[in-house]
VMD Tcl script that builds the backbone (N, CA, C; Angstrom):
set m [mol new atoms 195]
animate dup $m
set s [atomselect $m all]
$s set {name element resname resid chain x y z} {
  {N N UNK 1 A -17.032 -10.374 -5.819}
  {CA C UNK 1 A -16.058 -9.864 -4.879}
  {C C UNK 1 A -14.634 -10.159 -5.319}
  {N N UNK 2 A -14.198 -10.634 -6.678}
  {CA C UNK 2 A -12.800 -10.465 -7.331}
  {C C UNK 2 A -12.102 -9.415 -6.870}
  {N N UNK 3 A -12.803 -8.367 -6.818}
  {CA C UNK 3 A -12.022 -7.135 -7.077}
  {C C UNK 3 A -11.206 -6.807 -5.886}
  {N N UNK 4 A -11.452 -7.443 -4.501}
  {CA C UNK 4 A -10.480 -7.306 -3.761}
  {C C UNK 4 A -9.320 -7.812 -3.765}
  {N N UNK 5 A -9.180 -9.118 -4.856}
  {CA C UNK 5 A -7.823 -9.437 -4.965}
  {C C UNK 5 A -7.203 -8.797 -5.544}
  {N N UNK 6 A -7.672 -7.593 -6.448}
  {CA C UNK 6 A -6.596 -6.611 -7.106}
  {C C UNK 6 A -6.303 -5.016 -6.552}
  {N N UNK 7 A -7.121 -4.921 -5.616}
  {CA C UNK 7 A -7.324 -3.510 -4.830}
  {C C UNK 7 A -5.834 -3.153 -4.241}
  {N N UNK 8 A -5.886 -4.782 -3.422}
  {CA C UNK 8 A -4.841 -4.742 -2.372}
  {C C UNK 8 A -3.202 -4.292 -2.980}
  {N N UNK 9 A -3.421 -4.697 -4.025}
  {CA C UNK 9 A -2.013 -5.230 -4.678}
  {C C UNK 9 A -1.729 -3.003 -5.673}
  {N N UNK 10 A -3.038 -2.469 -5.876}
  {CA C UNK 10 A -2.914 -0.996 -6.083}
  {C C UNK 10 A -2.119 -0.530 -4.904}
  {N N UNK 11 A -2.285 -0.494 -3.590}
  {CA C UNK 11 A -1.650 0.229 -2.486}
  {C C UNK 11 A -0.316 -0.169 -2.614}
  {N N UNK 12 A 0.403 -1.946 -2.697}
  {CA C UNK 12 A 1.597 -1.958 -3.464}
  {C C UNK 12 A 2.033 -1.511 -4.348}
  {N N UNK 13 A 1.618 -1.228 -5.090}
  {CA C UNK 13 A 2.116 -0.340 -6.304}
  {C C UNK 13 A 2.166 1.825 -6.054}
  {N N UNK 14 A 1.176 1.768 -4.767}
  {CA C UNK 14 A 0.949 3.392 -5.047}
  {C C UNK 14 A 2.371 3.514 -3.983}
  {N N UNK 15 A 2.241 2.428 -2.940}
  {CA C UNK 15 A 3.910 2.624 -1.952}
  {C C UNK 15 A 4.979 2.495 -2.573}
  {N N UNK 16 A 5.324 1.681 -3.744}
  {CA C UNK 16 A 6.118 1.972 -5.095}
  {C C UNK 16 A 6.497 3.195 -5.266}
  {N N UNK 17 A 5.439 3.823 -5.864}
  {CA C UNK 17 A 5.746 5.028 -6.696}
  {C C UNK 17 A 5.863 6.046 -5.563}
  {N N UNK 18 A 5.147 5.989 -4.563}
  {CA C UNK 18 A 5.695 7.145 -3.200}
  {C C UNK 18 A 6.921 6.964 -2.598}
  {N N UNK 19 A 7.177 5.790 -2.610}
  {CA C UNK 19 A 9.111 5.458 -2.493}
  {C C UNK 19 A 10.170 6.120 -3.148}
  {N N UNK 20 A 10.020 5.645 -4.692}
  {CA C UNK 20 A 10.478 6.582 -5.733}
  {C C UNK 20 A 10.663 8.085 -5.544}
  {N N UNK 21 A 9.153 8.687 -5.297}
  {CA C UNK 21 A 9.171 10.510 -5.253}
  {C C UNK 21 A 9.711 10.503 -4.162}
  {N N UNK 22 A 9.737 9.921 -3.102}
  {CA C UNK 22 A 10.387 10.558 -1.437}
  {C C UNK 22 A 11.970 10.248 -2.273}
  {N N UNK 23 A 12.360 9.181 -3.054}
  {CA C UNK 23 A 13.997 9.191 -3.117}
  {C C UNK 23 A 14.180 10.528 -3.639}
  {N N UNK 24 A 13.708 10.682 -5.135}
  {CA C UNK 24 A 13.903 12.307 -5.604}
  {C C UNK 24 A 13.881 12.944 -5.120}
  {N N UNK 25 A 12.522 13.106 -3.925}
  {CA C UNK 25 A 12.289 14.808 -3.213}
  {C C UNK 25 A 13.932 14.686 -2.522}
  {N N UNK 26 A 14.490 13.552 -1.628}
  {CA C UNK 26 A 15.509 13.762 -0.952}
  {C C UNK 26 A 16.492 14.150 -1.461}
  {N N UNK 27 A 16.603 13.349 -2.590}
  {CA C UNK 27 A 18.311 14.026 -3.705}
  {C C UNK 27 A 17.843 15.529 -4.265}
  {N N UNK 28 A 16.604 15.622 -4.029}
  {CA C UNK 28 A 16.610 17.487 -4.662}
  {C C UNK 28 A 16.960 18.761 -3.277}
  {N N UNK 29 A 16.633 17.682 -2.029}
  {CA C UNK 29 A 16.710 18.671 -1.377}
  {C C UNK 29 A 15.980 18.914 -0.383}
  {N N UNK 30 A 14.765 18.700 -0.737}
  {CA C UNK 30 A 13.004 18.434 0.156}
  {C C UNK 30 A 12.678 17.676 0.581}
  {N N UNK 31 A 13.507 17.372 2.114}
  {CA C UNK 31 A 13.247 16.769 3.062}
  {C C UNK 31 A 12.016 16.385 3.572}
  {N N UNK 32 A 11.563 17.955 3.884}
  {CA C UNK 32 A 10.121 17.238 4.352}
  {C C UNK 32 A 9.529 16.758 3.959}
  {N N UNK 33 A 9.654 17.258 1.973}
  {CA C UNK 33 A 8.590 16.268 1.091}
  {C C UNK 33 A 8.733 14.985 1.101}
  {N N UNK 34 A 10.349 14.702 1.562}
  {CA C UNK 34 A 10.337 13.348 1.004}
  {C C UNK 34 A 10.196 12.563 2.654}
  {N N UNK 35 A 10.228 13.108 3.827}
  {CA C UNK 35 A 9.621 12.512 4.859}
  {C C UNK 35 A 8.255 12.030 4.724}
  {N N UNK 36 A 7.271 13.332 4.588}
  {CA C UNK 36 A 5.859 12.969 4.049}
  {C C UNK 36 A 5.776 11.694 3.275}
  {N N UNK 37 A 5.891 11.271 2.055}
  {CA C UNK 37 A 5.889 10.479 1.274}
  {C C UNK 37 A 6.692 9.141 1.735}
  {N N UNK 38 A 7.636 9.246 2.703}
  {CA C UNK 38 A 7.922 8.100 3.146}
  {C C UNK 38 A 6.991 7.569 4.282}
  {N N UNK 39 A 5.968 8.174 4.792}
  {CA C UNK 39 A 4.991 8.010 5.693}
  {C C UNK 39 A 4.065 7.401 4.872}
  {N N UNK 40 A 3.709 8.200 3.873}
  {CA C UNK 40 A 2.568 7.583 2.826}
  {C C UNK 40 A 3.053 6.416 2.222}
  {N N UNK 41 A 4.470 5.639 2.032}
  {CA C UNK 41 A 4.884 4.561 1.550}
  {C C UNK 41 A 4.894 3.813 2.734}
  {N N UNK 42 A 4.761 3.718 3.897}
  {CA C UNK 42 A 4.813 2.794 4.878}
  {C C UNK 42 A 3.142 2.351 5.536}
  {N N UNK 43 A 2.430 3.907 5.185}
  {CA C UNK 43 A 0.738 3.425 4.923}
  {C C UNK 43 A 0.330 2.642 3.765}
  {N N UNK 44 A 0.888 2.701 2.693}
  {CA C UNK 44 A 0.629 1.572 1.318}
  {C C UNK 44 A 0.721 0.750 1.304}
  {N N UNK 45 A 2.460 0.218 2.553}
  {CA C UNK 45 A 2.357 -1.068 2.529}
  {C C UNK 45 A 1.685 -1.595 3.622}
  {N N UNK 46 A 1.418 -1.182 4.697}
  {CA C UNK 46 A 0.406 -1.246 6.080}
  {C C UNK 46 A -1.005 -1.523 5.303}
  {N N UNK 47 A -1.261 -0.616 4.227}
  {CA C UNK 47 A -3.004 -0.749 3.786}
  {C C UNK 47 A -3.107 -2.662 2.877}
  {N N UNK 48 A -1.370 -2.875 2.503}
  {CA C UNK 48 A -1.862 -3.646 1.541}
  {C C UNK 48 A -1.918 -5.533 2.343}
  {N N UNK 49 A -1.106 -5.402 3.503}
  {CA C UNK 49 A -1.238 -6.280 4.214}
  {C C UNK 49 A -2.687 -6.079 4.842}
  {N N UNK 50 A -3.212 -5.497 5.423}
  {CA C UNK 50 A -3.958 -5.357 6.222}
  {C C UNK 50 A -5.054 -5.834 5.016}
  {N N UNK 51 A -5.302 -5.194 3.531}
  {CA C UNK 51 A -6.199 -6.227 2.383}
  {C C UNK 51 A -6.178 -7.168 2.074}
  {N N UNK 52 A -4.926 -8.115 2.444}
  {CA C UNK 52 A -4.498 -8.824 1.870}
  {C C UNK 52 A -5.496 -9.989 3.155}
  {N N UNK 53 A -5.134 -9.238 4.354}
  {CA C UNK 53 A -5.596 -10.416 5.620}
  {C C UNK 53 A -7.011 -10.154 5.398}
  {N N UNK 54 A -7.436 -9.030 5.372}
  {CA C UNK 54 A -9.080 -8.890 4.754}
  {C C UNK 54 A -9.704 -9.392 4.224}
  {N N UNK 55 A -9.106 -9.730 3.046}
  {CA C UNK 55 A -9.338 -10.718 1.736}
  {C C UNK 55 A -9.241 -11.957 2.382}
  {N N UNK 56 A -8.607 -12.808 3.017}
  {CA C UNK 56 A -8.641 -13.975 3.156}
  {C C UNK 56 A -9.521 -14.238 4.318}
  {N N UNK 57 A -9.778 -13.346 4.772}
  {CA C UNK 57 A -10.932 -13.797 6.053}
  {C C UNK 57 A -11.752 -14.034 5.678}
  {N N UNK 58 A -12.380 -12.740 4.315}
  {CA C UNK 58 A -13.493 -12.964 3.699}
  {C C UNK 58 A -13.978 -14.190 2.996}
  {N N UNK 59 A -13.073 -14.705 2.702}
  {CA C UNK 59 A -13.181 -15.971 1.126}
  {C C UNK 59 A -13.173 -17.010 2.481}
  {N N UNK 60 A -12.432 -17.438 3.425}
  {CA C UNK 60 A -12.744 -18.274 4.567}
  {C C UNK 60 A -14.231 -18.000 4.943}
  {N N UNK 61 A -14.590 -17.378 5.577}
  {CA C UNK 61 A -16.002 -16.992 5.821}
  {C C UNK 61 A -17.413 -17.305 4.585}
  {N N UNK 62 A -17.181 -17.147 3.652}
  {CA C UNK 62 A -17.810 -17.425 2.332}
  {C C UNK 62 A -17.506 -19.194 2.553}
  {N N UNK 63 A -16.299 -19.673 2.427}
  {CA C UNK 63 A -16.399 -21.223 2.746}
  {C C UNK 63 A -16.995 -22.214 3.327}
  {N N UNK 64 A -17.636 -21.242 4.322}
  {CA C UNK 64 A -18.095 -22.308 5.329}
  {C C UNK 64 A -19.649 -22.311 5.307}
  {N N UNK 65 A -20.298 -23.527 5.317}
  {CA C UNK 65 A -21.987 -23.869 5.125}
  {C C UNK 65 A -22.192 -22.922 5.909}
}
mol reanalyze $m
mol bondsrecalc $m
mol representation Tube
mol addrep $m
């Protein structure tokens, strides 16, 4: 079960790069695109907390006899 410590930390990185395209879509012009994508950057970072507390419940739970 490693692999959830690196899952979480992908949705940080995909709200990254959807940050980025919503700045461009806005300086080109495409508002809505870049509204959209600022929705999808505020779900990336929502998904990556929410793994992050996931993850530690899990490894607590595994701890205990």
């Amino acid at each position: 079960m490693n692999y959830l410590k690196f899952t979480q930390y992908a949705y940080l990185i995909a709200a990254v790069l959807f940050a980025i395209e919503a700045f461009n879509q806005y300086k080109a012009g495409e508002t809505n695109k870049a509204i959209l994508l600022v929705l999808f950057t505020f779900v990336g970072i929502f998904m990556f907390f929410f793994r992050r507390n996931f993850a530690k419940k899990f490894e607590e739970r595994n701890k205990k006899p």
